[in-house]
C-alpha positions in Angstrom: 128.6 99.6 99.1 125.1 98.2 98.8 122.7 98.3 102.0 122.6 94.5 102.5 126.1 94.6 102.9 126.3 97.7 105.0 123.7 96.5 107.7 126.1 93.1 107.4 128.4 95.0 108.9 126.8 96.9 111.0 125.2 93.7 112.4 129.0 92.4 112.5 130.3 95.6 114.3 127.3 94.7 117.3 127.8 91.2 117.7 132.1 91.6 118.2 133.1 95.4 118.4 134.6 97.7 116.2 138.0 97.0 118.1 137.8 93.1 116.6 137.1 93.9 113.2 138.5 94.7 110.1 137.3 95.4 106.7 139.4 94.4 103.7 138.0 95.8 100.6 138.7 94.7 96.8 137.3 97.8 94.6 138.9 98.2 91.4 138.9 102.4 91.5 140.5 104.5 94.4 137.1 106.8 94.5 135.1 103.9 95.1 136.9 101.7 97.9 137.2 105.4 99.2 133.7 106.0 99.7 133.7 101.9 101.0 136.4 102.6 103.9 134.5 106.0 104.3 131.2 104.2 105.0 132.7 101.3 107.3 134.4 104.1 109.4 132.7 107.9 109.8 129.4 106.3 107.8 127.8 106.4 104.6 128.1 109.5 103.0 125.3 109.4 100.7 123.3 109.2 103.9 121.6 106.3 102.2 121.5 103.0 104.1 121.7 101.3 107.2 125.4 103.5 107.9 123.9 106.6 107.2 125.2 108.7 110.3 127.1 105.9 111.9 130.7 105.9 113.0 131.5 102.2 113.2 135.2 103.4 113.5 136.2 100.7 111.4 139.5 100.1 110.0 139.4 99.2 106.0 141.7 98.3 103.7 142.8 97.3 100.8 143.5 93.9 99.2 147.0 95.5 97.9 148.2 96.9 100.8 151.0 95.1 102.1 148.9 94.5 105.9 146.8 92.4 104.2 148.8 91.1 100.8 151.3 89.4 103.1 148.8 87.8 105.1 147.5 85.7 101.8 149.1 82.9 101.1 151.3 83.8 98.4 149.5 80.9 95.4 146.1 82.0 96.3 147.1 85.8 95.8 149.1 85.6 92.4 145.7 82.9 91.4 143.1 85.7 92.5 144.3 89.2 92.7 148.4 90.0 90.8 146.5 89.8 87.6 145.0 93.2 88.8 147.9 94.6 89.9 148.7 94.7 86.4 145.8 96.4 84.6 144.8 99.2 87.9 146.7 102.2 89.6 147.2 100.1 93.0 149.2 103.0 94.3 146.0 105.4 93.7 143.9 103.2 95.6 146.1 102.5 98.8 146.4 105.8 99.0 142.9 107.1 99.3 142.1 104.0 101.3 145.1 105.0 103.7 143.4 108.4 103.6 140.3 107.6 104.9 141.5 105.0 107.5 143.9 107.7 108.7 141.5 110.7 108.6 138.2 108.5 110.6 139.2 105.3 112.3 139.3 105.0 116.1 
């Protein structure tokens, strides 16, 4: 996650609360929307930007988990994102999102 969008959401996470926020994520590989729902939630990792060593708590996920799939209408989702379902391992990367929301949110 770049830094612009990390203090984004760290700006976000002041203005309304970590309880009033989600973060939906649309990473193609599970190691890399990993490290994105690792940053939004126990901090960046790399210790790199705006997140280093802060626990927003955040809860991420993933545009193929079914919390946030169903919640799309169902023409926008099959214009913008079933094509991917196709081509990636979707069950790889729910996982490891699940993993990390799991393992740091509050």
């Amino acid at each position: 996650m770049d830094l612009e969008n990390q203090q984004r959401i760290k700006d976000l996470t002041d203005k309304y609360g970590n309880q009033n926020l989600i973060v939906v994520l649309g990473g193609a590989e599970a190691e890399a929307s990993g490290l994105a729902a690792e940053t939004v939630s126990n901090g960046d990792p790399t210790f790199a930007g705006p997140l280093a060593g802060v626990q927003l708590g955040l809860k991420a996920y993933h545009i193929f988990e079914d919390e946030i799939k169903n919640d799309v209408a169902p023409e926008v989702y099959e214009e913008h994102i079933s094509m991917m379902e196709m081509v990636l391992d979707v069950d790889e990367v729910i996982k490891e999102v699940k993993s990390i929301r799991e393992q740091y949110t509050r």
